[in-house]
N, CA, C and O atoms as CSV, one atom per row, in Angstrom:
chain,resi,resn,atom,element,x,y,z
A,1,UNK,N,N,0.823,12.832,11.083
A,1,UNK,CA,C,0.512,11.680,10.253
A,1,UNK,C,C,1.296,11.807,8.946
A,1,UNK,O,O,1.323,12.896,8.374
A,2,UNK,N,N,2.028,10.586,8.375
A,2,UNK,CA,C,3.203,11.093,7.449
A,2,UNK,C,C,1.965,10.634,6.475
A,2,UNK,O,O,0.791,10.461,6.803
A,3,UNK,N,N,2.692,10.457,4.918
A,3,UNK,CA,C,2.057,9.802,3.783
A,3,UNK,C,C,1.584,8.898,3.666
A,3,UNK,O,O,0.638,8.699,2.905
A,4,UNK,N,N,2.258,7.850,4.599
A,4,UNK,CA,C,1.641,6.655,4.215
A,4,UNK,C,C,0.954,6.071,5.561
A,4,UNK,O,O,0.829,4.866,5.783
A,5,UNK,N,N,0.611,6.908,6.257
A,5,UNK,CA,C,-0.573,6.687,6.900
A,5,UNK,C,C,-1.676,7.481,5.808
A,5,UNK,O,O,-2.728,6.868,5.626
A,6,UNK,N,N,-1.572,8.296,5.353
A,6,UNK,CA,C,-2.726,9.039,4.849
A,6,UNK,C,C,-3.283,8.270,3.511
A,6,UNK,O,O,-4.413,8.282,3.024
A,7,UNK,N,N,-1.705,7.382,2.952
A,7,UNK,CA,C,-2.936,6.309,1.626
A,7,UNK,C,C,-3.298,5.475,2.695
A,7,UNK,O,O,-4.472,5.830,2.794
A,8,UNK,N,N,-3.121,4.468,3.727
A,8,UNK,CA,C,-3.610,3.996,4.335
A,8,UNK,C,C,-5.379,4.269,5.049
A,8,UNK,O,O,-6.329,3.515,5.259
A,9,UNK,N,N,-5.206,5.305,5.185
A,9,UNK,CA,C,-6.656,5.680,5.724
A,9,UNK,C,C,-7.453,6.033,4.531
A,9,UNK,O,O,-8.671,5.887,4.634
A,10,UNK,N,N,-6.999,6.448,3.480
A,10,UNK,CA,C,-7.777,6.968,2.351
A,10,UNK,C,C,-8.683,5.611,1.364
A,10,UNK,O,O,-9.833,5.613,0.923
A,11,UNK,N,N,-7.493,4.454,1.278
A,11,UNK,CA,C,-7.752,3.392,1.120
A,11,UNK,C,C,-8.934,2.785,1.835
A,11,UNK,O,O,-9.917,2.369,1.223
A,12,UNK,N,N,-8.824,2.750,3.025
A,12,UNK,CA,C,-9.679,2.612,4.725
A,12,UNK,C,C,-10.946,2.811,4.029
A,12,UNK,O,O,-11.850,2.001,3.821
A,13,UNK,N,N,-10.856,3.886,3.750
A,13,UNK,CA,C,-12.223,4.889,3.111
A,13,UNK,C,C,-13.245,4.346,2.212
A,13,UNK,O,O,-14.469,4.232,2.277
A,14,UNK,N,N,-12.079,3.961,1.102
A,14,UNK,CA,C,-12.269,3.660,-0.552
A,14,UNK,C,C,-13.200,2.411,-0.065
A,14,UNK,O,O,-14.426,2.394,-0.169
A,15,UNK,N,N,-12.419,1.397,0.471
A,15,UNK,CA,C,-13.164,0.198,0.911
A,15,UNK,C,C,-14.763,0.272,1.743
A,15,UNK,O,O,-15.739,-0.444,1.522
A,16,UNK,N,N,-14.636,1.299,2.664
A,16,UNK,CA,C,-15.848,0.918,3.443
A,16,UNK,C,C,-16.671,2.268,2.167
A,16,UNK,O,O,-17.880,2.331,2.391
A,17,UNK,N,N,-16.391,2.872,1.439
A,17,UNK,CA,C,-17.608,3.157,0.396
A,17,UNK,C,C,-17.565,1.608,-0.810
A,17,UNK,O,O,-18.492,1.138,-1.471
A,18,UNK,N,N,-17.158,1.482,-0.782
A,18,UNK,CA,C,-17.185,0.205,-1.609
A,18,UNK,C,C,-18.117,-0.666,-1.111
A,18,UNK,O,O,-19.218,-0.806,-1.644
A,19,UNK,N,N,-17.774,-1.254,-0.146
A,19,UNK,CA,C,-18.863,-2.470,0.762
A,19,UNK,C,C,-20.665,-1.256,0.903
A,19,UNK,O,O,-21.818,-1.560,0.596
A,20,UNK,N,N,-20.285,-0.365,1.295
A,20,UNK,CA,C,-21.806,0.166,1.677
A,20,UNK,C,C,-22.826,-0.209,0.238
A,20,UNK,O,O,-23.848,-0.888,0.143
A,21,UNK,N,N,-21.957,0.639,-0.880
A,21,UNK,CA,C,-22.498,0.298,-2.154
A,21,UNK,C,C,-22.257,-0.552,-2.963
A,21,UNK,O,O,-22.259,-0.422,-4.187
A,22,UNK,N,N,-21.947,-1.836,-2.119
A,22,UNK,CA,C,-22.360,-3.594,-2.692
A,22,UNK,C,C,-21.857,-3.493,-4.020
A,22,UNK,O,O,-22.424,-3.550,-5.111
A,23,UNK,N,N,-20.425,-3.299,-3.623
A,23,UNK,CA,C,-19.316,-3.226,-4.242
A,23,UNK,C,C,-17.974,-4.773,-3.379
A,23,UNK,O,O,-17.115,-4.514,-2.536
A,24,UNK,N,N,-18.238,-6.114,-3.931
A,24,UNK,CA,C,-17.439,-6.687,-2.701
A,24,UNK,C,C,-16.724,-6.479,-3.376
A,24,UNK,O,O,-15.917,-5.680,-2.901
A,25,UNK,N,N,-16.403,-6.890,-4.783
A,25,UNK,CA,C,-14.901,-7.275,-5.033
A,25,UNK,C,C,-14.339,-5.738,-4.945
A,25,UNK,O,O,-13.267,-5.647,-4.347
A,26,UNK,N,N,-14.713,-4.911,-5.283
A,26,UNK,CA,C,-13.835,-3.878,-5.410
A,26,UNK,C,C,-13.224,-4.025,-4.048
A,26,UNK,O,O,-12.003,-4.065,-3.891
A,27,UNK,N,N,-14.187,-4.113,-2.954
A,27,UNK,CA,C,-13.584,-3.733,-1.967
A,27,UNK,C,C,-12.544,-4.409,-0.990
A,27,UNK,O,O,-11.889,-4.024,-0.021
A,28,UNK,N,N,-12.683,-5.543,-1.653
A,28,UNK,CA,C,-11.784,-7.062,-1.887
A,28,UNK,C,C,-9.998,-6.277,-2.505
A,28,UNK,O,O,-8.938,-6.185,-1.886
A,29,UNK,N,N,-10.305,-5.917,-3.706
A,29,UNK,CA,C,-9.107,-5.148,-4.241
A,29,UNK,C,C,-8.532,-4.124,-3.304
A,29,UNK,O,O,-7.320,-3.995,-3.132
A,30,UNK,N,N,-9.504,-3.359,-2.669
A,30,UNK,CA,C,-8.364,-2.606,-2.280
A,30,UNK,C,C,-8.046,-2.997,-0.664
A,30,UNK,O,O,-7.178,-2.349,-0.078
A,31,UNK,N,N,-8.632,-3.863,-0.100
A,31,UNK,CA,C,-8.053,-4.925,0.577
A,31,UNK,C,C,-6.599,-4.745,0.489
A,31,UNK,O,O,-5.717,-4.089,1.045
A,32,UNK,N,N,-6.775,-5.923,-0.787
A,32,UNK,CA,C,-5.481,-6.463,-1.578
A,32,UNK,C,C,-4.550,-5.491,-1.194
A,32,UNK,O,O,-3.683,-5.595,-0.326
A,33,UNK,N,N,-4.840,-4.405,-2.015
A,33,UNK,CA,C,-3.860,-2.934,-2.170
A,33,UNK,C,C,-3.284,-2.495,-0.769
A,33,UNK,O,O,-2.120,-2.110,-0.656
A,34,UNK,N,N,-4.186,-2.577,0.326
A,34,UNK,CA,C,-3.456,-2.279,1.285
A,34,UNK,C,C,-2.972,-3.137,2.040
A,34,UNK,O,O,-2.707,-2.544,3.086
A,35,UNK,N,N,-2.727,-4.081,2.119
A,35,UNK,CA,C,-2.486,-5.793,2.580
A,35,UNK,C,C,-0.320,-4.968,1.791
A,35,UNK,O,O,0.814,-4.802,2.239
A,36,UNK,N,N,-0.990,-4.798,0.655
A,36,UNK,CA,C,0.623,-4.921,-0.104
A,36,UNK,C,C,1.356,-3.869,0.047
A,36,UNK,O,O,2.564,-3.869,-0.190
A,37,UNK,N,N,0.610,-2.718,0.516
A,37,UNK,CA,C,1.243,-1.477,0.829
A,37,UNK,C,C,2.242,-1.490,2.063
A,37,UNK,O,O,3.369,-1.080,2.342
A,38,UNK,N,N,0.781,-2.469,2.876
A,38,UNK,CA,C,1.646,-2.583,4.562
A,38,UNK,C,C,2.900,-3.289,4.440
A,38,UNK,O,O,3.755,-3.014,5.282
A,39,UNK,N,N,3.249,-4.372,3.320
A,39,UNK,CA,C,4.142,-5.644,3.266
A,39,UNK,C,C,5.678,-4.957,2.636
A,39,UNK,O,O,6.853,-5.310,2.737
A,40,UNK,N,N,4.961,-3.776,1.933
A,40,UNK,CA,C,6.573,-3.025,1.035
A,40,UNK,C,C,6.450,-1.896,1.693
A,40,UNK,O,O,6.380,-0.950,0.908
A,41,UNK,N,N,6.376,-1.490,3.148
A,41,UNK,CA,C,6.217,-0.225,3.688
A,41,UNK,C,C,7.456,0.198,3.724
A,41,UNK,O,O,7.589,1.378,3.400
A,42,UNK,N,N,8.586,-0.479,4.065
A,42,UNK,CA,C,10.215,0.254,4.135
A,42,UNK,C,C,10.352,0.017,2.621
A,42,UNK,O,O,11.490,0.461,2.471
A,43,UNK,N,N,10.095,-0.246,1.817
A,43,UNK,CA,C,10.523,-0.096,0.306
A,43,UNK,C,C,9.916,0.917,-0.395
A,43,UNK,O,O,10.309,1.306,-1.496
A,44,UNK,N,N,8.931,1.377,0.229
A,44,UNK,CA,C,7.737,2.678,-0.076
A,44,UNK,C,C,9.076,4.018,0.140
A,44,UNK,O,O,9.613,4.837,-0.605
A,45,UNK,N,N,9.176,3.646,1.546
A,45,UNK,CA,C,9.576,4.563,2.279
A,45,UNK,C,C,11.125,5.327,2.201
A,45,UNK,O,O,11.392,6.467,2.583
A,46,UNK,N,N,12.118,4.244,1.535
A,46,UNK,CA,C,12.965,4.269,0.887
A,46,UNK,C,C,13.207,5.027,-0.056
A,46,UNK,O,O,14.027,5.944,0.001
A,47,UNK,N,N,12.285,4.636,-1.377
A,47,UNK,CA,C,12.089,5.174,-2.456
A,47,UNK,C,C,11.565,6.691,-2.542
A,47,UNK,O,O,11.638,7.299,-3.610
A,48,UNK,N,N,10.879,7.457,-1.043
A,48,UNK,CA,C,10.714,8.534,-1.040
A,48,UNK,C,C,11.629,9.117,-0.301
A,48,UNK,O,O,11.455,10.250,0.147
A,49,UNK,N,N,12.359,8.644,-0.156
A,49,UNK,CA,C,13.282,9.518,0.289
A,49,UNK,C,C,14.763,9.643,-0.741
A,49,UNK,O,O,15.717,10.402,-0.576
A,50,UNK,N,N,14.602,8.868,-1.555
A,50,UNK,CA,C,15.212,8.539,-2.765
A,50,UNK,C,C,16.616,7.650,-2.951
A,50,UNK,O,O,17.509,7.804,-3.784
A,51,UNK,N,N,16.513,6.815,-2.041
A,51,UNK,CA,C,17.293,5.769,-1.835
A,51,UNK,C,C,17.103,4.664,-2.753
A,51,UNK,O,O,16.130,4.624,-3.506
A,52,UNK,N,N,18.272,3.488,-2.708
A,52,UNK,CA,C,18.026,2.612,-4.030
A,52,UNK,C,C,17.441,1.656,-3.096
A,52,UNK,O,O,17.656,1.425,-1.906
A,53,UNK,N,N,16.806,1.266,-3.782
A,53,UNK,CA,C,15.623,-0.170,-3.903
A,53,UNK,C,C,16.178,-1.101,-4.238
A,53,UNK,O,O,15.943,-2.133,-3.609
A,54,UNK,N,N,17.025,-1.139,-5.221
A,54,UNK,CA,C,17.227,-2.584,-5.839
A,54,UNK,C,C,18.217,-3.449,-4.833
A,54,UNK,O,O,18.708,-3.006,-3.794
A,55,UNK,N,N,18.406,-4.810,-5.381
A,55,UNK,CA,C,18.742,-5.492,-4.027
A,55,UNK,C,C,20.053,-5.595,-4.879
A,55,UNK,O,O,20.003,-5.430,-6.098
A,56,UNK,N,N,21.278,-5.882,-4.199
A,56,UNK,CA,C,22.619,-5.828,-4.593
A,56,UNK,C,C,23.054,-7.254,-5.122
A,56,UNK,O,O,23.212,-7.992,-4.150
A,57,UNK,N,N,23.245,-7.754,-6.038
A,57,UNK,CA,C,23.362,-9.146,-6.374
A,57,UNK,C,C,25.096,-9.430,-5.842
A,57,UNK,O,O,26.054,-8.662,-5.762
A,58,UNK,N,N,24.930,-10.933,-5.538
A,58,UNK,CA,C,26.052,-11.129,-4.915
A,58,UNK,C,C,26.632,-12.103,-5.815
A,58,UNK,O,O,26.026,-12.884,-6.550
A,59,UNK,N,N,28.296,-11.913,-5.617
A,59,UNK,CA,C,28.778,-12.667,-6.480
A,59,UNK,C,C,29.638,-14.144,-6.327
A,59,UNK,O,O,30.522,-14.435,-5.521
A,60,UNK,N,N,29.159,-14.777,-7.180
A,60,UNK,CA,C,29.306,-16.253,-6.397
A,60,UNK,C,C,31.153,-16.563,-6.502
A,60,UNK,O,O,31.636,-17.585,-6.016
């Protein structure tokens, strides 16, 4: 299991203690958080390996 399965499940976590202790929004947030994690997963993944991120602007 690499890293970013492990914030993934940890997150997993955060949320279902959140909902038990009638916590919605929090658990709403980290929803959110992992909704956005899954969406920039090759930009996560990039950046740890220490590759550039930024996008190359093109010239007109």
């Amino acid at each position: 299991m690499d890293d970013f399965a492990h914030i993934i499940n940890l997150l997993e976590s955060a949320k279902q203690l959140a909902s038990m202790n009638s916590m919605p929004v929090l658990a709403y947030l980290i929803d959110v958080a992992k909704c956005e994690a899954r969406e920039n997963k090759p930009v996560l993944r990039k950046r740890k390996r220490g590759e550039s991120t930024v996008k190359q602007e093109t010239e007109a």
